[in-house]
Steps between C-alpha positions, in 0.01 A plus 500: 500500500246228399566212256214327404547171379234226296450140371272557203368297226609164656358323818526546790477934421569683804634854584759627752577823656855596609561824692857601529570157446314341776189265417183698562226319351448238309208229402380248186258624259319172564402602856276802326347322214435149677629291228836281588813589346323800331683628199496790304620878575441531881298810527355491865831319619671845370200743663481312804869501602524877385200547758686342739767677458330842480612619176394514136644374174541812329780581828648153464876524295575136425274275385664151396338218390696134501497421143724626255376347084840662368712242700662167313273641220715386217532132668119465547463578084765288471306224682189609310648423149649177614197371654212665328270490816110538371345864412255493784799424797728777302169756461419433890874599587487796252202655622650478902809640393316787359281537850834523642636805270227682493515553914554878466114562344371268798664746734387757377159396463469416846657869669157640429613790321824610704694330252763241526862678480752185621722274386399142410755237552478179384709268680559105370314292654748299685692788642187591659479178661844535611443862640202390689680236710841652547396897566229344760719307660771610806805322302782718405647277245302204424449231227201567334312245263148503240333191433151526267333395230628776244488885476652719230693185361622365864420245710764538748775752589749496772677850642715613787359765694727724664395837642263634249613312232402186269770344288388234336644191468354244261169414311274265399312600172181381372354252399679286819324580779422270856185750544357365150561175602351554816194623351455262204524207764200669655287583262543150395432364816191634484583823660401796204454803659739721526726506793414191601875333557427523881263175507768327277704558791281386731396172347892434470497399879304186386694420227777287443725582241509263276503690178820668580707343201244615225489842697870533453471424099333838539736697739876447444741657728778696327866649584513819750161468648290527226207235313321451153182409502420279139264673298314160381301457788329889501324709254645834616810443301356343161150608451452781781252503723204755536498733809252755580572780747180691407346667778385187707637140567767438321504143268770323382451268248639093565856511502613137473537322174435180371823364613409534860179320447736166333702564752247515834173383329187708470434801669291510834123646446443777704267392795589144427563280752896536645745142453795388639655574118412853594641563804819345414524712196479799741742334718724448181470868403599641854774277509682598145374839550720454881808370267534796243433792786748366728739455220482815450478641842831317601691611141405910602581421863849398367485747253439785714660395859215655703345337798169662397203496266247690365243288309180633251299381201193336513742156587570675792151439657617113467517481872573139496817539345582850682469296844783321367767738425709507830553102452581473194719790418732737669253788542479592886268826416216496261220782420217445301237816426202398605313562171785331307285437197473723175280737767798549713648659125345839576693561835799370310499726196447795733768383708729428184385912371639572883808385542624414188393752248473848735775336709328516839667345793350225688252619852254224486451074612159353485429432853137373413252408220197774604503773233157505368186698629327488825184617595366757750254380766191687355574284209472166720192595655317607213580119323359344811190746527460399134533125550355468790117656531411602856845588587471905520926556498514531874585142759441552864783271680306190476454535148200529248258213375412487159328182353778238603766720535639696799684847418760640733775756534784458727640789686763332637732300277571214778129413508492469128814308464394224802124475369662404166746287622206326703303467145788345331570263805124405494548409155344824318641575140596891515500767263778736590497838306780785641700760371614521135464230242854328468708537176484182335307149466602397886196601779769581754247561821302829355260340225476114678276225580664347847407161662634286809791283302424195767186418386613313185150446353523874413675451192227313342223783620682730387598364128078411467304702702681834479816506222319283258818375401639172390611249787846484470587884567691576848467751763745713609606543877564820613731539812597711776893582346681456830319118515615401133793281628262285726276411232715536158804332368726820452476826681497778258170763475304451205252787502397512184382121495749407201686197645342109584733380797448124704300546799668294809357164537424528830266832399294351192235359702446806746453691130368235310251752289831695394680240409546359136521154382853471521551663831564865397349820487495856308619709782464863608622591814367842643706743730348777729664736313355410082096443683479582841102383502566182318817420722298549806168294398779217432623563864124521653432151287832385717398590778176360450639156347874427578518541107668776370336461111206582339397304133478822263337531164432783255160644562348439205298228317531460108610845496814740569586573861255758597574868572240690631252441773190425321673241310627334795129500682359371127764225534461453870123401446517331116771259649353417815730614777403507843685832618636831336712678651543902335769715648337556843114337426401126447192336362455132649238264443268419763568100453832404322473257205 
């Protein structure tokens, strides 16, 4: 049986396929359409994981999606009367609420005629982020937490998972939220677009805080775990704010009130120039945003007795904080989904439909993060006989010349893997394109732009020349996992690259281009077993170095991660790199930037 579960009308749309409850496919809608954080009813997420799984929606049963409008609705026209938000926030929220009930004619619009004959669940949001960190994970019984910035009248809700069952706990209702606040403090840091907390994080590294008393008139801890947020500092919870979900980027309007500006002075321009005032404001943020999670983490590690936790929401991709949870509570075993964001919702609500409404036992752990498409051969060679005029689709062993590129296919995967590990040495940026995309905003080693972490001028390259990216942004090191302890503080697997750990001392130098300002890094650690290819390239880089990492990136530039083959030679070439590397055929430039 197939349950087919969707984010829709909200960013960050994506689509999952579940097959006797075991993850068979699943990708963002913004990896199709282009555009970041796409939002809007994700049509060729939905057709391209039902290709993938070889079956069409007219066979598919379930079909839930991980919003729910009936839920709390009395307490948001409650808050509605009391508040009188303005008619253009309320019509914006009206008009998504009625994309979201009207799923059943999208369905059947897109089975082509065989009709659409299954049941549509809609799950609350929340529970879907529950679902999607507990049912992926290998815990048993396990504390289970959501942190965001609100969804169907939540911003946070706590469970314990046991078998296949949620019962929650406790809630946090809107209008407090730590997600707003993180996003507010962005956008009026300069930051607008949305999604954009990660740089906030970033730039907290340089920070001091400094503004961490007037950041806790705004966050006040509470009995039994929980926080308020005050209302006078955001527009969300007095005038509304504007969202648009429509088929594209989504936009949210400003979210921080006059108050904040008395309170921290005027906002930043965007593009302006960044100040110390900023950067300890970030600092300030992380640090009060640090305070309420932990309060909360330690009150449901009390609450619930359990040694382990299963983290989601779109908090959960704060991997600054995350990298902190073993020190500073009593959690020994954490999981976090790797798209833990609102596109991580869509394996969640299908998980929710599987266990907890047809009452499915439990058969499945995510072991890895690639679920999306991958591409046959013919499809590779065709991009490059596109892209590259003179190359006719077939490479003798020494390769083909075209203009100032050389064209090769590898028949024997040890030759590939050293000859890369030699470009990276030599200090060759490397497009690395294998397998299926991965499931969530992470490159994990299939969709990744690798350098040598030594060479510590890298960083800046890379932020200019190829990322076009502000200065301040880190790398992340990715590491052979059996090495982790000889290079990280802590020895636990991150694969999923959701967790900022110390590097040792002793090892910062050695991997200076991987290392952040204050001496950490976003780690992903890579096992045989989860990418055999990527796990040996690390080991032929080794062998090759001493150095068991490789400085990873998202293959991209301005843009979503890319997917398919042509869009990784059209970034390969519009960014500059000096070697591609596509399943079992590279592309490297006759003389390296």
């Amino acid at each position: 049986m197939d349950v087919l579960g969707l984010n829709a009308f909200h960013g960050d749309s994506a689509a999952a396929l579940l097959r006797e409850g075991a993850f068979q496919a699943g990708i963002e809608e913004e990896r199709l359409r282009r555009i970041k954080h796409w939002a809007g009813f994700p049509r060729e997420s939905l057709r391209t994981v039902l290709e993938l799984g070889q079956t069409a929606l007219s066979e598919v049963q379930h079909v839930a999606i991980s919003r729910d409008p009936r839920r709390r609705l009395a307490d948001r026209l409650l808050f509605a009367l009391r508040h009188r938000p303005s008619w253009s926030a309320v019509k914006s929220r009206l008009l998504n609420l009625r994309e979201v009930q009207d799923l059943r004619a999208r369905l059947e619009l897109m089975a082509d005629g065989a009709g659409f004959r299954g049941a549509i669940h809609r799950v609350e949001h929340h529970r879907a982020h529950l679902a999607s960190a507990f049912y992926c994970s290998a815990f048993a019984r396990a504390a289970c937490l959501t942190v965001d910035g609100f969804g169907d009248f939540l911003s946070s809700q706590s469970a314990l998972g046991r078998e296949n069952h949620l019962e929650v706990i406790d809630e946090v209702a809107f209008p407090h939220s730590l997600g707003i606040l993180y996003t507010a403090t962005t956008q009026f840091l300069g930051f607008p677009r949305y999604g954009d907390e990660y740089k906030v994080m970033a730039l907290a590294a340089f920070g001091t805080p400094v503004f961490l008393a007037p950041m806790r008139k705004i966050v006040r801890l509470t009995e039994e775990g929980r926080y308020e947020t005050d209302p006078a500092f955001f527009r969300h919870a007095t005038e509304g704010v504007t969202m648009s979900w429509d088929d594209g980027e989504p936009v949210l309007g400003a979210l921080w009130s006059d108050r904040f500006e008395q309170e921290f002075g005027p906002p930043r321009p965007p593009g302006a120039p960044l100040s110390d005032r900023e950067r300890d404001l970030a600092a300030s943020l992380q640090a009060v945003y640090e305070e309420a999670f932990f309060h909360r983490l330690n009150w449901l590690q009390r609450r619930t007795g359990s040694p382990a936790l299963c983290l989601a929401g779109g908090c959960a991709l704060n991997s600054v904080a995350n990298g902190k949870i073993s020190a500073r509570t009593d959690f020994t075993d954490v999981f976090i989904q790797p798209a833990a964001g609102d596109a991580g919702t869509a394996l969640g609500a299908a998980q929710y439909v599987w266990h907890e409404v047809l009452g499915r036992p439990r058969s499945f752990s995510m072991k890895h993060a690639y679920w999306g498409p991958e591409f046959p051969e013919a499809r590779v060679v065709a991009a490059l006989k596109q892209r590259f005029p003179g190359f006719a689709g077939d490479a003798p062993p020494e390769g083909t010349t075209s203009g100032r590129w050389r064209v090769r296919r590898y028949s024997l995967e040890e030759e590939l893997l050293r000859d890369t590990a030699e470009a990276l040495a030599e200090g060759r940026i490397v497009g690395w394109f294998q397998g299926r995309t991965e499931w969530g905003p992470r490159a994990l080693g299939n969709r990744s732009i690798l350098a040598d972490p030594r060479r510590e001028e890298i960083k800046r390259v890379l932020n200019e020349r190829v990322k076009r990216r502000e200065d301040f942004r880190p790398f992340a090191p990715s590491i052979l996992e059996e090495r982790v302890s000889d290079y990280f503080e802590g020895s636990s697997p991150d694969p999923f690259m959701l967790t900022v750990r110390p590097i040792r001392p002793q090892k910062r130098t050695e991997i200076a281009a991987a290392v952040h300002v204050d001496g950490t890094g976003r780690l992903q650690t890579v096992s045989q077993s989860q990418n055999p290819r990527f796990w040996a390239l690390l080991r032929a880089f080794e062998a090759r170095t001493g150095v068991p990492v490789l400085l990873n990136t998202s293959f991209n530039e301005s843009e979503p991660i890319t997917n398919t083959p042509e869009e990784a030679v059209d970034c390969f070439l519009r960014a500059g790199l000096d070697h591609l590397v596509l399943g079992d055929w590279t592309v490297a430039r006759d003389q390296p930037r």
